[in-house]
TORGU-747154 format. One record per residue: residue in three letters; x, y, z of N, C-alpha, C in turn. Coordinates in pm, whole numbers, padded with zeros to 5 digits, always signed. Layout:
AlaXYZXYZXYZ ...
//
This chain:
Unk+08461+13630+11406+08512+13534+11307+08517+13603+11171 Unk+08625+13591+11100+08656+13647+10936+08586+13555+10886 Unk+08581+13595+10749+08539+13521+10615+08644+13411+10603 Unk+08763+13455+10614+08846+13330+10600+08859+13229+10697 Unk+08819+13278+10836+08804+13149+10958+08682+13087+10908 Unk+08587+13160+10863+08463+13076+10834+08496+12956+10714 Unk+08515+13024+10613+08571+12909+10467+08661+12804+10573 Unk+08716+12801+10648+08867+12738+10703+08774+12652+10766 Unk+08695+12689+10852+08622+12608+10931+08514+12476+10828 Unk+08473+12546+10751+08361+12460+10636+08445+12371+10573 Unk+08544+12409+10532+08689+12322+10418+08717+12153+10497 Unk+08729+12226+10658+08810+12129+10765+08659+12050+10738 Unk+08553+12091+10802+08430+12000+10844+08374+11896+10681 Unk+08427+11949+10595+08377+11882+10434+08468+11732+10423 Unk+08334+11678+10398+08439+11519+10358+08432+11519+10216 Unk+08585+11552+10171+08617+11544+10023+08677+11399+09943 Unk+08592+11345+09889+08673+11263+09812+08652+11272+09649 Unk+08793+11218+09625+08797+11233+09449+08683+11154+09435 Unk+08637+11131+09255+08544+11059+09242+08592+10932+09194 Unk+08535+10836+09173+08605+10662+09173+08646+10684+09066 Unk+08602+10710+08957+08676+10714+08803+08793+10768+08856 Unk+08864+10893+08878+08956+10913+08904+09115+10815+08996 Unk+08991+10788+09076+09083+10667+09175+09124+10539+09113 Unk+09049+10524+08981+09090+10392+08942+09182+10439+08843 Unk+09146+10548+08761+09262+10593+08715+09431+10617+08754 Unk+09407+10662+08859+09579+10645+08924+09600+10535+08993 Unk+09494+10407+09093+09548+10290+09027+09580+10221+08940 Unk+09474+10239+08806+09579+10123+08726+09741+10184+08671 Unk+09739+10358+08664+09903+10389+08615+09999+10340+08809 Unk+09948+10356+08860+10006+10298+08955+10046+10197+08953 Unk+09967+10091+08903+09965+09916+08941+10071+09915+08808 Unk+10043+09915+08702+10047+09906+08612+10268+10007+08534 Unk+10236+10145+08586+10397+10193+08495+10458+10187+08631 Unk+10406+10194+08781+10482+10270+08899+10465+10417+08903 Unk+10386+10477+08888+10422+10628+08869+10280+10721+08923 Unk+10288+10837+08889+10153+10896+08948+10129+11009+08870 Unk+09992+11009+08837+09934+11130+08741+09833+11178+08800 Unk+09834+11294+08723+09694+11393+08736+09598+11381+08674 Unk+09459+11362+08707+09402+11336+08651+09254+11483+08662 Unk+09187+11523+08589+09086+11601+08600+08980+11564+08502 Unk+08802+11567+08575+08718+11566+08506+08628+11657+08478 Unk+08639+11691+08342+08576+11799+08257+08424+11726+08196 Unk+08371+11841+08181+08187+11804+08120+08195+11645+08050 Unk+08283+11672+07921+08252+11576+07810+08415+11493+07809 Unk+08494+11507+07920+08620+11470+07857+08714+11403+08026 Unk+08838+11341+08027+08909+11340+08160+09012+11368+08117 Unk+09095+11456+08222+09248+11460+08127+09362+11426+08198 Unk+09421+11330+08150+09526+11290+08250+09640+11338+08203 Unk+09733+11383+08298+09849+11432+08245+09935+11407+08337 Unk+10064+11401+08275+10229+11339+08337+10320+11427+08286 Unk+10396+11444+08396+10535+11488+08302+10589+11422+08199 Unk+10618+11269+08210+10674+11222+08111+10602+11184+07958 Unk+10657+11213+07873+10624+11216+07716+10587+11032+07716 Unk+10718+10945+07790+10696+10814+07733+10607+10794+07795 Unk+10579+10805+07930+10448+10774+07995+10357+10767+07976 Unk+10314+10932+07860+10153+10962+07807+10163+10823+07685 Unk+10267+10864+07627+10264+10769+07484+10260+10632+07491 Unk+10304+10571+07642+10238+10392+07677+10122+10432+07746 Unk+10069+10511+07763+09893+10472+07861+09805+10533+07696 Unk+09902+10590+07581+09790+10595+07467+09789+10473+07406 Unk+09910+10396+07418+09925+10298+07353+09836+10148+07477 Unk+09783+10179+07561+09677+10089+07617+09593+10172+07630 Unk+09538+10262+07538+09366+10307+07596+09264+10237+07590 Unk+09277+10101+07504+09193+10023+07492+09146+09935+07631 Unk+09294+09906+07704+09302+09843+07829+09205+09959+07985 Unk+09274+10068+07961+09222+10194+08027+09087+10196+08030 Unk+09044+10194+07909+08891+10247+07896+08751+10130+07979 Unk+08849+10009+07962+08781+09872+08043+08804+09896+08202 Unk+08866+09976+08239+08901+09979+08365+08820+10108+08430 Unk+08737+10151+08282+08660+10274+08365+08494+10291+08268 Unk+08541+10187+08189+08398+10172+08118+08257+10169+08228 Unk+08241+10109+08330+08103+10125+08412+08097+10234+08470 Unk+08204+10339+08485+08186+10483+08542+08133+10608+08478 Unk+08224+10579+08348+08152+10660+08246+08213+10679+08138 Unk+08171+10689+08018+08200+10702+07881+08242+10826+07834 Unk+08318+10899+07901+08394+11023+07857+08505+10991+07759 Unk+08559+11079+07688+08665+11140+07649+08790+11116+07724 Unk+08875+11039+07695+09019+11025+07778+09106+11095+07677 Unk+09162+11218+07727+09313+11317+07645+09382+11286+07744 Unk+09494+11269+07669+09615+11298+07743+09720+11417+07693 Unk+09825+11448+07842+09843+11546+07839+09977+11527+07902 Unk+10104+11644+07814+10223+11612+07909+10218+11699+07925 Unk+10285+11732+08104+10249+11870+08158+10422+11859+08229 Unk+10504+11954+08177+10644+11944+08233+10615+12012+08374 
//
C-alpha cells in the first residue's frame, strides 16, 4: 500500500461535516437571495464570499439580520468578500 492509498483510504473512512455556523450560513443566503456562497472559518473572523458584487452588498446590507441567525454559534467577525 502507498502513502496515497493510505491518505485515500483514511479521507473515504472520515465523517466530514461542515460546522453548523457554516450550514446556517448558506441556508439563510439560500432561503433568503436563491443563490450559494462560500463560506470559511478563520480564528477571529468568517468569510463569506460570492461572485456577485450585488449579492455581497444585500447580505451587508442585512448583517444585522445574519448575525441573529448565527449569534448562539459564535460571535466572530463576518467579512465579506467578492471573489470573481
Amino acid at each position: 500500500m502507498t502513502k496515497m492509498d493510505s491518505l485515500s483510504s483514511i479521507l473515504k473512512q472520515s465523517d466530514w461535516q461542515e460546522p453548523e455556523v457554516i450550514a446556517k450560513i448558506k441556508a439563510y443566503v439560500d432561503k433568503t437571495f436563491q443563490a450559494e456562497v462560500s463560506v470559511s472559518v478563520k480564528p477571529s473572523s468568517i468569510i463569506i464570499s460570492a461572485p456577485s458584487a450585488s449579492l455581497i452588498n444585500a447580505l451587508r446590507l442585512r448583517l444585522p439580520e445574519l448575525q441573529d441567525v448565527i449569534k448562539s454559534e459564535t460571535n466572530k467577525n463576518l467579512v465579506f468578500r467578492i471573489n470573481p
